[in-house]
C-alpha positions in Angstrom: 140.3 105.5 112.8 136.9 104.7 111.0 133.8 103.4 113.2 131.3 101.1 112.1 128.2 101.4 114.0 126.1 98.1 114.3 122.7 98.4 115.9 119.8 95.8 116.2 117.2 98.0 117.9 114.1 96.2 117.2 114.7 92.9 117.9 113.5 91.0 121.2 117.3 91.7 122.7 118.7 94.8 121.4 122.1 95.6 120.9 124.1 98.0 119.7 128.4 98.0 119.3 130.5 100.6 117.8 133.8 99.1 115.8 137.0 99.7 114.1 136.0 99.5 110.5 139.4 98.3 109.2 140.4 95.5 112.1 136.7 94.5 112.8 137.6 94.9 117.0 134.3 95.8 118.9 135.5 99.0 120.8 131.9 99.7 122.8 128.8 97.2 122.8 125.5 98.3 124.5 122.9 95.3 125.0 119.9 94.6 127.6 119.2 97.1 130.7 122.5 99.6 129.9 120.9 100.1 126.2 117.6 100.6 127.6 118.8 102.9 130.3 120.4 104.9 126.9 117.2 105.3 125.0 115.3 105.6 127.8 117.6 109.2 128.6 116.8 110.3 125.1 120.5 110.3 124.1 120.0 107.7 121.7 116.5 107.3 119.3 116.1 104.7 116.3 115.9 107.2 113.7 119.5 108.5 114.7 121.3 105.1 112.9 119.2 105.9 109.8 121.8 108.1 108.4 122.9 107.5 105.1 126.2 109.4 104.8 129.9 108.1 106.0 130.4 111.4 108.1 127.2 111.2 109.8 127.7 107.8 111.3 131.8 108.9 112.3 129.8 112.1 114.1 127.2 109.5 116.1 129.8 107.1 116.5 131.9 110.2 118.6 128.0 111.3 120.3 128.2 107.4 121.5 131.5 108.0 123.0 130.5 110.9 124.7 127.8 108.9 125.9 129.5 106.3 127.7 131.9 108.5 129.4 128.6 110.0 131.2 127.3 106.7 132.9 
């Protein structure tokens, strides 16, 4: 399975959602207080959905999962 990460970080009401790149179906979605509470931990900064390559986003997109099986 290929993820597509989608994050709006910088906008008045962030939001961030991780889905399947072939079927378009939203698997995680951060937004409001539970994405703040995610950058505010330091698990998540801006810069990390600045990568370029394919790999690089599968490997963030498997940190993220990580992630949400913490809270």
């Amino acid at each position: 399975m290929t993820f597509q990460i989608n994050a709006w970080l910088e906008r008045p009401n962030p939001k961030l959602s991780i889905s399947d790149k072939n079927s378009g179906m939203t698997l995680l979605e951060w937004q409001g207080a539970q994405l703040h509470r995610l950058l505010n931990k330091g698990g998540l900064m801006a810069e990390d959905f600045r990568r370029p390559s394919e790999s690089e986003q599968q490997a963030l997109a498997r940190e993220l999962f990580l992630l949400c099986c913490q809270d």
